[in-house]
C-alpha positions in Angstrom: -1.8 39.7 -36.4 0.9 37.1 -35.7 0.1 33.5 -36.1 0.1 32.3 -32.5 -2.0 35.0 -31.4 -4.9 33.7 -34.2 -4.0 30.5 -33.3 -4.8 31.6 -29.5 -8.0 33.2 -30.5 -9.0 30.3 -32.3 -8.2 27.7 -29.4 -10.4 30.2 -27.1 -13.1 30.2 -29.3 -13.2 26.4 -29.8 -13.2 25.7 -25.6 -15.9 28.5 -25.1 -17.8 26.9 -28.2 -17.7 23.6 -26.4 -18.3 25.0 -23.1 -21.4 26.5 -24.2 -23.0 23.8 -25.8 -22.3 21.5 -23.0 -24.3 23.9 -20.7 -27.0 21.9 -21.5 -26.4 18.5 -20.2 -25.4 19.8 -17.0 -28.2 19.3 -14.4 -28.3 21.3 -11.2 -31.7 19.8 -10.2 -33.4 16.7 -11.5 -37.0 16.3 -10.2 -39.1 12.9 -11.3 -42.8 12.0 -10.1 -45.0 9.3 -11.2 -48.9 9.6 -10.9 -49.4 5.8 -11.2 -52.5 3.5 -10.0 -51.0 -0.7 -9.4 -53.4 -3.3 -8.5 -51.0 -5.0 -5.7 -50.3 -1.4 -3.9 -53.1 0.9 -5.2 -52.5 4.5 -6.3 -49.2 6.0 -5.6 -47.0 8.7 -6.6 -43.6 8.3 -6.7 -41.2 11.7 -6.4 -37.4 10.9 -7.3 -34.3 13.6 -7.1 -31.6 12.7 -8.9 -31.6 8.3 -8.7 -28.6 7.9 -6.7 -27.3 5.2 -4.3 -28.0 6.4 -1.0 -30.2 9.1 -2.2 -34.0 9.2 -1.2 -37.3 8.5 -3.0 -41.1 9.5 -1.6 -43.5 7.2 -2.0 -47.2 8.5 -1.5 -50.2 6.8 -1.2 -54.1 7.4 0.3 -52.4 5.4 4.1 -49.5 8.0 3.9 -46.2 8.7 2.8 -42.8 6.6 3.0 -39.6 7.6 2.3 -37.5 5.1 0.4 -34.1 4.4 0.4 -32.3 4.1 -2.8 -30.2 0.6 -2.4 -29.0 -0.4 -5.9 -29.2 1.2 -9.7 -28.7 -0.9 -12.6 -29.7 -0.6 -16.1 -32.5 1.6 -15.0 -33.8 -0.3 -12.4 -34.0 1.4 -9.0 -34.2 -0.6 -5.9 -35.1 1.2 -2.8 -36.0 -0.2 0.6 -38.5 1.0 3.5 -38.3 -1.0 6.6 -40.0 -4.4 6.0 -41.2 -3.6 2.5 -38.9 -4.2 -0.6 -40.5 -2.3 -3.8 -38.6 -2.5 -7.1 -39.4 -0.7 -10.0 -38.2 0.0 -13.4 -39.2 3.3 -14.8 -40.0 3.5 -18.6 -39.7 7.0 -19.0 -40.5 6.6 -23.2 -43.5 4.5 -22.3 -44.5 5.9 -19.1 -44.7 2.5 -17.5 -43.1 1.4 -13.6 -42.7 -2.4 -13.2 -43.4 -2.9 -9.3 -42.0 -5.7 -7.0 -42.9 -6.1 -3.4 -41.5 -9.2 -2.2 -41.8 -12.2 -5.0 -45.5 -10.8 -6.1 -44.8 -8.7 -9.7 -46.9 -6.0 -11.3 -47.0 -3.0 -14.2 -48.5 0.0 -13.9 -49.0 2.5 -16.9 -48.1 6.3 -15.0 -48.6 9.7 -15.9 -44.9 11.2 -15.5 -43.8 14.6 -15.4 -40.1 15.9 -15.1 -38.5 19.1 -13.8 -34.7 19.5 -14.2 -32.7 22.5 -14.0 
């Protein structure tokens, strides 16, 4: 075989190699909930599809469910708005732990966590 056609096969080889392997970190579909019980808001669950700016999240609880905008990410904090209520919570996926914030009052709440990604 010449050189430059090994030196072709080997170039293929080496992008499908790397191709393949970063298969895995692609996500089609990113699915988040939180089973979590927080003594400001009570029991809620909390669904999130890919955390994105501008993206939704559902918030369910015993009065019903809300649908949350997704205002700001930073350092894995997600801020998302509904109407007159401001909830902030950091999600500790490691720990399964969400920090909640409505208005100035504070409060943690260890969660049950599953996630589904495709």
């Amino acid at each position: 075989m010449k050189a430059s056609t090994i030196a072709g096969l080997l170039a293929l080889g080496v992008i499908a190699g790397v191709g393949i392997t970063s298969l895995g970190s692609l996500k089609r579909f990113e699915h988040r909930t939180m089973s979590c019980s927080n003594p400001m808001i009570g029991p809620f669950e909390l669904v999130v599809n890919r955390a994105k700016v501008g993206q939704t999240a559902q918030l369910t609880q015993p009065q019903g469910s809300f649908t949350l905008i997704i205002t700001a990410i930073s350092n894995g904090v997600i801020i998302a708005d509904h109407d007159q209520r401001r909830l902030r919570f950091s999600i500790d996926f490691a720990n399964e732990k969400v920090l909640v914030q409505e208005n100035s009052k504070l409060k943690s709440s260890k969660c049950k966590t599953t996630e589904f990604s495709m």
